[in-house]
C-alpha atoms as an extended CHARMM CRD file, in Angstrom:
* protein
*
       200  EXT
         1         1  UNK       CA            174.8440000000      252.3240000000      156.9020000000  PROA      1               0.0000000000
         2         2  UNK       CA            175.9580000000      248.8550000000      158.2640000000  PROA      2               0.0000000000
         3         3  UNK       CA            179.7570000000      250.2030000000      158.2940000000  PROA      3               0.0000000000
         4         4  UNK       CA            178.9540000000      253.4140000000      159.8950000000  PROA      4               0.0000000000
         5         5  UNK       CA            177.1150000000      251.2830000000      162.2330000000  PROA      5               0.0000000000
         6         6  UNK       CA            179.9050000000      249.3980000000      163.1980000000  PROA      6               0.0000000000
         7         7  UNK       CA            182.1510000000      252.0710000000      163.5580000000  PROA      7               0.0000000000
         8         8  UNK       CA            180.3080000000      253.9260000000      165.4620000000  PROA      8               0.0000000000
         9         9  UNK       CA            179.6160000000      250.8510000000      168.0410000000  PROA      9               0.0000000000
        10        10  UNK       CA            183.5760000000      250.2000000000      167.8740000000  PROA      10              0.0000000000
        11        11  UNK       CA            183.8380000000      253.8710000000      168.3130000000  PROA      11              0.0000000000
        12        12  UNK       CA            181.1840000000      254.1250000000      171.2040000000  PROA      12              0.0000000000
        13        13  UNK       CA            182.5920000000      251.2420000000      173.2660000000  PROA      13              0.0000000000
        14        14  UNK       CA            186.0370000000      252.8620000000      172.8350000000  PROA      14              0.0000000000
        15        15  UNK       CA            185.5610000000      255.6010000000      174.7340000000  PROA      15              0.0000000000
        16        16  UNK       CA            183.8290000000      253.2120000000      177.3530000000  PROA      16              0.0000000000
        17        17  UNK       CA            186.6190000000      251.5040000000      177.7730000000  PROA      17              0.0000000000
        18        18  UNK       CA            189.3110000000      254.2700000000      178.0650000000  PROA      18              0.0000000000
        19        19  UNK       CA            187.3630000000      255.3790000000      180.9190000000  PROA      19              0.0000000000
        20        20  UNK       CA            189.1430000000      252.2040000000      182.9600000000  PROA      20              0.0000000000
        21        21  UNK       CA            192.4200000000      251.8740000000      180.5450000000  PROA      21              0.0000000000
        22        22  UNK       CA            193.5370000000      255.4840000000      181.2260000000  PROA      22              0.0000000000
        23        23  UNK       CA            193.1000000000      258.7120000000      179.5570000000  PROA      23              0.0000000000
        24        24  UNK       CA            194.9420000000      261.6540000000      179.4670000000  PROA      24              0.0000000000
        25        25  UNK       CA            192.8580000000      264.2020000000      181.6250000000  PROA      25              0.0000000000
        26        26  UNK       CA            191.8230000000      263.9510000000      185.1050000000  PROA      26              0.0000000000
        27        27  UNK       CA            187.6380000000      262.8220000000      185.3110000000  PROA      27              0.0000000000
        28        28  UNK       CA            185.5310000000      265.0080000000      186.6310000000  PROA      28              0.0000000000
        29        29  UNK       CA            183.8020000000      262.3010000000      189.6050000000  PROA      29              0.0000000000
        30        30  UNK       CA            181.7600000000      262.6120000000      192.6770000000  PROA      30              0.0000000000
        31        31  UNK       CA            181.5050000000      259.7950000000      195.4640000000  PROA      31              0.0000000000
        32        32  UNK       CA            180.1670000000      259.6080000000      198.9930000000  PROA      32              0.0000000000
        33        33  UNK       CA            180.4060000000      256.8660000000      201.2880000000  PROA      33              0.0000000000
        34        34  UNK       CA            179.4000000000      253.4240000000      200.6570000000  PROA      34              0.0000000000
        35        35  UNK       CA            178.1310000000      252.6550000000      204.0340000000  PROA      35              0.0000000000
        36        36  UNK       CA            179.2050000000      255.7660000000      206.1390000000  PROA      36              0.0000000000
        37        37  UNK       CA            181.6080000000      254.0060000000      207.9300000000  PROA      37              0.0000000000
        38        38  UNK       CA            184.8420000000      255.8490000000      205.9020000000  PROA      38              0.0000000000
        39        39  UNK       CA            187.7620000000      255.2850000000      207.3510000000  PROA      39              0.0000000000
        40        40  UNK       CA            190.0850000000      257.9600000000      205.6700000000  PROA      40              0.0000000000
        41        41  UNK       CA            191.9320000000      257.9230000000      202.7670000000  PROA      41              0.0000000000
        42        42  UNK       CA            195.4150000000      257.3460000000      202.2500000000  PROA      42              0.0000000000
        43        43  UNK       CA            197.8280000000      255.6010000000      200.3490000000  PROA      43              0.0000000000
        44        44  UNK       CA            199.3210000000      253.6020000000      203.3040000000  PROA      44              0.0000000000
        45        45  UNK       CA            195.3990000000      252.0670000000      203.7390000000  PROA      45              0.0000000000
        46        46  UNK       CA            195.4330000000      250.5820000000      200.1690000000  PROA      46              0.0000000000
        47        47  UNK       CA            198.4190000000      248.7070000000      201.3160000000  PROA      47              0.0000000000
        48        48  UNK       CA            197.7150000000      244.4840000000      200.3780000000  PROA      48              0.0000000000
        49        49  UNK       CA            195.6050000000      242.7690000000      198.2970000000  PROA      49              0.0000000000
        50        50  UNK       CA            192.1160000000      243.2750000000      197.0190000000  PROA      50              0.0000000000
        51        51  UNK       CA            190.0180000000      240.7550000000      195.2080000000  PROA      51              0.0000000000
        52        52  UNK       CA            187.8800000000      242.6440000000      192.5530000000  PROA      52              0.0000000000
        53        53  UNK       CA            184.4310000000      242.1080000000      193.6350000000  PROA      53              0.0000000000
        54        54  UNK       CA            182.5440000000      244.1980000000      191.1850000000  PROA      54              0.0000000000
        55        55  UNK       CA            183.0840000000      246.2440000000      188.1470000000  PROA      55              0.0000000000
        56        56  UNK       CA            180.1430000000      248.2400000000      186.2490000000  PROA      56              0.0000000000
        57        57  UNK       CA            180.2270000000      251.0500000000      183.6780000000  PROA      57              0.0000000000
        58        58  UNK       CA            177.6640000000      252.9270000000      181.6530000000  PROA      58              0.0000000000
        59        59  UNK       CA            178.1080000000      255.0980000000      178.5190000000  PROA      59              0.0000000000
        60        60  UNK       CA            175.2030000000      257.2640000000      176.3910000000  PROA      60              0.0000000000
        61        61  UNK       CA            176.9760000000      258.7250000000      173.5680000000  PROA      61              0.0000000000
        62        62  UNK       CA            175.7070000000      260.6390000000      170.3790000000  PROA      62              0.0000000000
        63        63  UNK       CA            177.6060000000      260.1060000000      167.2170000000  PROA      63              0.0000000000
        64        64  UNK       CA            177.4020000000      262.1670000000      164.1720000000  PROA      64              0.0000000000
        65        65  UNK       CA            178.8100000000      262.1760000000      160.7020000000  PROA      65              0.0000000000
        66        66  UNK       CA            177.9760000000      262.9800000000      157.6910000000  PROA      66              0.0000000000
        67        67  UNK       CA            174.3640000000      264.4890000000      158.4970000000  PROA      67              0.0000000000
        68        68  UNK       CA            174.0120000000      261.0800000000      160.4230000000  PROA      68              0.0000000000
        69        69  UNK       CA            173.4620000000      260.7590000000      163.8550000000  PROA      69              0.0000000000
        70        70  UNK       CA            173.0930000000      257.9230000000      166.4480000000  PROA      70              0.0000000000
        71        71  UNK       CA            172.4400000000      257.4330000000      169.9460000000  PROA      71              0.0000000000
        72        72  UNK       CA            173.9380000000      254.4100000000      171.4870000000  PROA      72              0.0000000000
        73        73  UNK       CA            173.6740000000      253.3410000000      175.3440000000  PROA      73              0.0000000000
        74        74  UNK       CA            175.9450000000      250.8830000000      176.5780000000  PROA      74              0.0000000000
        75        75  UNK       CA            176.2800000000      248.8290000000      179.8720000000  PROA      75              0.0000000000
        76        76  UNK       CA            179.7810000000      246.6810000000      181.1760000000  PROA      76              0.0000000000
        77        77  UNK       CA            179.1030000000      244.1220000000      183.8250000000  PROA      77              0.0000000000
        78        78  UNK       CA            182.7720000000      241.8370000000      185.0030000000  PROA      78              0.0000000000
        79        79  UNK       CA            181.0250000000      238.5880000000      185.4630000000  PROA      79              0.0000000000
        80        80  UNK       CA            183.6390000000      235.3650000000      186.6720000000  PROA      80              0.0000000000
        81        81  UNK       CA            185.9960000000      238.3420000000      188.7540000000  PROA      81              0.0000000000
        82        82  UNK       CA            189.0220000000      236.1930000000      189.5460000000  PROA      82              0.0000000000
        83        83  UNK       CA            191.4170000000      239.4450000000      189.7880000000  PROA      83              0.0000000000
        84        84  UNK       CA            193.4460000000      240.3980000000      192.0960000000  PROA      84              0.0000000000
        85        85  UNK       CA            195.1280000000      243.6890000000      193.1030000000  PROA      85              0.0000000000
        86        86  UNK       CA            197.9420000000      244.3970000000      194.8310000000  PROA      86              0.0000000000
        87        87  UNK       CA            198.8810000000      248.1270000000      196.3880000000  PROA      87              0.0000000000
        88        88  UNK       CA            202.4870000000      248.9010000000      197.8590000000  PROA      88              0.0000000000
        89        89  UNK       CA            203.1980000000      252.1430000000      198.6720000000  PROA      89              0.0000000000
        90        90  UNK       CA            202.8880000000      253.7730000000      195.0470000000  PROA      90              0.0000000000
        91        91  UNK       CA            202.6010000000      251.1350000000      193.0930000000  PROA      91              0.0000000000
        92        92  UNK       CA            199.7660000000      248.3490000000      192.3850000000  PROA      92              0.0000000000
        93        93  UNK       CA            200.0040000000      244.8760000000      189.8570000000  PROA      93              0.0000000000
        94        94  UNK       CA            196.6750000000      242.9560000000      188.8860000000  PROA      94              0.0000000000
        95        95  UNK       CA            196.6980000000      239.5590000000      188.2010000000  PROA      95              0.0000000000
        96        96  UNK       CA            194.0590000000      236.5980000000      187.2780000000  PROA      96              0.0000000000
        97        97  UNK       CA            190.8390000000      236.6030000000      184.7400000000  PROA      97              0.0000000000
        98        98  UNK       CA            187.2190000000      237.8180000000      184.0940000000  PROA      98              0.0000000000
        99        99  UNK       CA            184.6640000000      238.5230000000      181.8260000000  PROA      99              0.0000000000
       100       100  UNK       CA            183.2640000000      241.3400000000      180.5120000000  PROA      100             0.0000000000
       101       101  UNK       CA            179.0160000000      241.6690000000      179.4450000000  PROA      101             0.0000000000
       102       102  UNK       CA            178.5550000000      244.1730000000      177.3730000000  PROA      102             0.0000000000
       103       103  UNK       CA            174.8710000000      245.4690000000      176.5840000000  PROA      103             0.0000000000
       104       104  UNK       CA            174.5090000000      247.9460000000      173.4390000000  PROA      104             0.0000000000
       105       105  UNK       CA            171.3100000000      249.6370000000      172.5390000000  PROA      105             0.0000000000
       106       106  UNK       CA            171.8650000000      252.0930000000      169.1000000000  PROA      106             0.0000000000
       107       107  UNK       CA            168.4240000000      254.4120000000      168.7730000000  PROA      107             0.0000000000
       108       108  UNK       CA            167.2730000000      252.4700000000      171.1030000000  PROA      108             0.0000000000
       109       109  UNK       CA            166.8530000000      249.3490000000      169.4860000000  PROA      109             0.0000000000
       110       110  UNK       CA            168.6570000000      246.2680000000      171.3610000000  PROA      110             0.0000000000
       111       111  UNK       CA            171.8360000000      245.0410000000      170.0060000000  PROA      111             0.0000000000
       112       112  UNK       CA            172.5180000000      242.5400000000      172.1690000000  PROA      112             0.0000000000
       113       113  UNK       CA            174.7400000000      241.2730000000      174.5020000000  PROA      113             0.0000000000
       114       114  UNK       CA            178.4460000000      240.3990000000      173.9290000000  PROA      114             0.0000000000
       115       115  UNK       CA            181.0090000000      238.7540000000      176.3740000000  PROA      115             0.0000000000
       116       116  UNK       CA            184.6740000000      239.1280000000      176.3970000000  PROA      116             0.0000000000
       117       117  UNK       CA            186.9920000000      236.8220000000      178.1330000000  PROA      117             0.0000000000
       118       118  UNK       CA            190.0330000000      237.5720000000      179.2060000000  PROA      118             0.0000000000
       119       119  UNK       CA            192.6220000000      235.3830000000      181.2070000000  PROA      119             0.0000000000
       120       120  UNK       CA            196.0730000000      235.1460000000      182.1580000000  PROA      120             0.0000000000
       121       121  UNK       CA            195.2070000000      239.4140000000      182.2740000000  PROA      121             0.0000000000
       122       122  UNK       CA            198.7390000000      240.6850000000      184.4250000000  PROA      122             0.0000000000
       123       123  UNK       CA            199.7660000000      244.2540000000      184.6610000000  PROA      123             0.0000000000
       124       124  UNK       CA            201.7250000000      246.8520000000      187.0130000000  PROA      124             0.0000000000
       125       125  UNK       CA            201.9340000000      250.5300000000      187.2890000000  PROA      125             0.0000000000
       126       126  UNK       CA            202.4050000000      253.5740000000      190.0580000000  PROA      126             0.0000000000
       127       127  UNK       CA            198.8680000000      255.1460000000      191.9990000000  PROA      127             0.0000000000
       128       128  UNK       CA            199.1280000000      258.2650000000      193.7310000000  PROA      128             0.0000000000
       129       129  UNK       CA            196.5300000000      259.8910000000      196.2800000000  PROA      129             0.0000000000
       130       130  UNK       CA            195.2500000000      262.7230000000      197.1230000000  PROA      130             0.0000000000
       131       131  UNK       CA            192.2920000000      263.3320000000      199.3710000000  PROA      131             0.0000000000
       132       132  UNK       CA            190.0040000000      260.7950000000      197.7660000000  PROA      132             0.0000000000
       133       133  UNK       CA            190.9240000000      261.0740000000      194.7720000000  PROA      133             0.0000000000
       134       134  UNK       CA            193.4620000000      257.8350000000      193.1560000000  PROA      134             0.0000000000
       135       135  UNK       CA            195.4140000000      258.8670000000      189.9070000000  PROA      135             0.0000000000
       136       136  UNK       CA            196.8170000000      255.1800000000      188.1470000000  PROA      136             0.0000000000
       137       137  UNK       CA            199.7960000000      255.7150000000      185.3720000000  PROA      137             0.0000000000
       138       138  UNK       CA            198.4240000000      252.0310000000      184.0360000000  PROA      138             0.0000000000
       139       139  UNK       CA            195.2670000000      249.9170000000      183.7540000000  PROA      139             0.0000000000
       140       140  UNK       CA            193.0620000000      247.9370000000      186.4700000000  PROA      140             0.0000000000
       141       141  UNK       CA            191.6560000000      246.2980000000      184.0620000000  PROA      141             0.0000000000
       142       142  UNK       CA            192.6420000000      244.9280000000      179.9050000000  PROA      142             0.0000000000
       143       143  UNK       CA            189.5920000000      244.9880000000      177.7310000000  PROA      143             0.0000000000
       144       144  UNK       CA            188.7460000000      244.0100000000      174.0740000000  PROA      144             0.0000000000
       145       145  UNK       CA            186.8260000000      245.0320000000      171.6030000000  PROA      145             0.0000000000
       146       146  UNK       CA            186.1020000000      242.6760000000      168.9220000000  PROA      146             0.0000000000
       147       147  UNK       CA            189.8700000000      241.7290000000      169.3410000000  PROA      147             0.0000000000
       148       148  UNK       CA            191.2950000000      244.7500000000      169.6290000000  PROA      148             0.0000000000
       149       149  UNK       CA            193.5700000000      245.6850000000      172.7630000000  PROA      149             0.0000000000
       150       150  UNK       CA            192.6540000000      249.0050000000      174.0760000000  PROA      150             0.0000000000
       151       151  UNK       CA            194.8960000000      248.9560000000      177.1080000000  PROA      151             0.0000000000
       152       152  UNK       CA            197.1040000000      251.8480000000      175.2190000000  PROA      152             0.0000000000
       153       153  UNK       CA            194.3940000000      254.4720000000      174.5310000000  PROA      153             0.0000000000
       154       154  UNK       CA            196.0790000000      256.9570000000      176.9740000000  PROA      154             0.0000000000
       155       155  UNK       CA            198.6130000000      257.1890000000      179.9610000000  PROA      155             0.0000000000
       156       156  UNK       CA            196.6610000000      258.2500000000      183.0810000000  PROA      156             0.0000000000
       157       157  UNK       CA            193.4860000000      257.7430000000      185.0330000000  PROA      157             0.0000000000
       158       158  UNK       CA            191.8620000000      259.6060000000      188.0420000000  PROA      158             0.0000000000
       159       159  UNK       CA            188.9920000000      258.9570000000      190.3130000000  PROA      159             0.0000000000
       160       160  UNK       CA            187.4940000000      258.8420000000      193.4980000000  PROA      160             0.0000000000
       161       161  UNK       CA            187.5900000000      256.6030000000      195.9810000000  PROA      161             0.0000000000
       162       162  UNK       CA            186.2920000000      255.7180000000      199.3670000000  PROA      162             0.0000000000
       163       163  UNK       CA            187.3220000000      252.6680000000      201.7890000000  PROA      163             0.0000000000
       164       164  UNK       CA            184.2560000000      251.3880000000      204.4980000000  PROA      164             0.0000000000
       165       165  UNK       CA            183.9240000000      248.3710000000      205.9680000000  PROA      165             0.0000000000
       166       166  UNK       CA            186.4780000000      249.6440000000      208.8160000000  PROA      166             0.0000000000
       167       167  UNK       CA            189.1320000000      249.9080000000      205.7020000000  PROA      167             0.0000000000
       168       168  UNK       CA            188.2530000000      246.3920000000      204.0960000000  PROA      168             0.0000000000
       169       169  UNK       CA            186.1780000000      247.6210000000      201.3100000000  PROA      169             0.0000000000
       170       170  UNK       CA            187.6920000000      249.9090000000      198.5410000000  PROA      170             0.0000000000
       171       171  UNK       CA            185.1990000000      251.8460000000      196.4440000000  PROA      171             0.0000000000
       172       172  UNK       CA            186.4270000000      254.0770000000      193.2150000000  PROA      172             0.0000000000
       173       173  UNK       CA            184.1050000000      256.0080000000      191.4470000000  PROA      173             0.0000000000
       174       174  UNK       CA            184.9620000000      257.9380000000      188.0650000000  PROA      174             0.0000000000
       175       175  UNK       CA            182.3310000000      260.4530000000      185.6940000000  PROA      175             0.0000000000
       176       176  UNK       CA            183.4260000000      261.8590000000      183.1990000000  PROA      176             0.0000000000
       177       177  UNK       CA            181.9140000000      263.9380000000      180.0210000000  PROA      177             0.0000000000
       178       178  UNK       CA            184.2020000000      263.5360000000      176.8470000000  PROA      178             0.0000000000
       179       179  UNK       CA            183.2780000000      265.5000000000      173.5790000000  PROA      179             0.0000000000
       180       180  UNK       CA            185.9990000000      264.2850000000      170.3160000000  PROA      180             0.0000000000
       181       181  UNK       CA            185.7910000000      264.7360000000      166.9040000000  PROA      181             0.0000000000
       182       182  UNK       CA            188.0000000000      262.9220000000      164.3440000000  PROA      182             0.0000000000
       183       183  UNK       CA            187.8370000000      262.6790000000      160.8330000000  PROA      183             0.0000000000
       184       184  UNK       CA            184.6800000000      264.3810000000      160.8330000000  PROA      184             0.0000000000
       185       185  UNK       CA            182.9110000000      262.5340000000      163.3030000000  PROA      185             0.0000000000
       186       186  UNK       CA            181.9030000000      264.3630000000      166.4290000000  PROA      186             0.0000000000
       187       187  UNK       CA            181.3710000000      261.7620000000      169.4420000000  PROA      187             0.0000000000
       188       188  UNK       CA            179.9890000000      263.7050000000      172.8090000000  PROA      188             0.0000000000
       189       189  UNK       CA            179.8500000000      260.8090000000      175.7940000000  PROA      189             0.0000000000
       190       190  UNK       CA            178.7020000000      260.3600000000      179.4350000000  PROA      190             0.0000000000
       191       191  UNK       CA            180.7440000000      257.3860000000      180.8400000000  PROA      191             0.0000000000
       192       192  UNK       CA            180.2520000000      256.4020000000      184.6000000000  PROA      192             0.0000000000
       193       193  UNK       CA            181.9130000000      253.2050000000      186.5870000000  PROA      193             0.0000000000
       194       194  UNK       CA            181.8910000000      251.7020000000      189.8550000000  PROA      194             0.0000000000
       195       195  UNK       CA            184.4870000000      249.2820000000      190.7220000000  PROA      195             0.0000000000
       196       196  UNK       CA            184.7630000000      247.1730000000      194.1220000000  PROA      196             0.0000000000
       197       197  UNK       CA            187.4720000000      245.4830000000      195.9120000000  PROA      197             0.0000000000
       198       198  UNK       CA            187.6320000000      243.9020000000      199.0570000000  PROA      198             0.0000000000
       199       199  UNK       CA            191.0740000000      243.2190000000      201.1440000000  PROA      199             0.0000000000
       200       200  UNK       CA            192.3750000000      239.6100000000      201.3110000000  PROA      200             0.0000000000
């Protein structure tokens, strides 16, 4: 029980963290406004840098294999953003450190909190746009799980996004439902995030 536990928590905070390290389909999202004051979307407004000012994600998954099934409820918090991104035209590059909280709850018993640091954390890639929505071919953001680099789970990410603040404050928003099932365990998963950037 204590392996399928773990595996299923490694499994679980896998599919969290695809959700911001790419994945292969477009995500289904919805986003509005942060303050009403949208200023239009377009590549050409991303232009410059953007220090990350938030970045929060929650997952509630159900696991089940073997006639065994768990429910597991996670929460990501950046804590200590020092990251910076940088849009040109088409492409972006991140630079600089944070940490990421992690809250699990399995059957809804607490499991604690875990933190992952990461520094040094550099990376590059194209962004497209189209309306609001932002497609990346790379990552905003590396994460870890217990060690493990998940920065190559897939090759694309899409989302919505919003700028207020008369342009200064960059919003993207991503939902998405993902049902998988490998090696006979069958993993359905609401993931949600929120990340926030201001311009330097």
């Amino acid at each position: 029980m204590k392996q399928f536990l773990k595996l299923t928590n490694l499994f679980a905070l896998a599919i969290l963290l695809s959700a911001f390290t790419c994945e292969n389909e477009p995500l289904d999202s919805e986003i509005s406004g942060v303050d009403g004051n949208n200023t239009g979307n377009s590549g050409a407004s991303l232009v410059g840098d953007w220090t990350t000012v938030s970045f929060n994600a929650t997952m509630n998954t159900s696991t089940g294999m073997g006639g065994m099934n768990m429910e597991v409820d996670a929460a990501m918090e950046g804590v200590n953003m020092d990251y910076i991104v940088t849009f040109t035209n088409n492409t972006f590059s991140t630079n600089g450190s944070y940490d990421i909280e992690t809250d699990l709850t399995v059957n809804g018993m607490d499991n604690g909190t875990t933190t992952s640091s990461l520094s040094d954390v550099n990376g590059t890639g194209n962004y497209s746009t189209s309306g609001n929505t932002i497609t990346f071919d790379g990552s905003l953001f590396d994460l870890e799980v217990d060690g493990i680099d998940t920065s190559a789970l897939g090759e694309a990410q899409s989302g919505e996004y919003s700028l207020s603040n008369n342009g200064q404050t960059l919003t993207i928003t991503q939902a998405q439902d993902i049902n998988q099932s490998q090696q006979g365990v069958q993993v359905t998963s609401t993931v949600e995030s929120v990340i926030v950037l201001n311009k330097l």
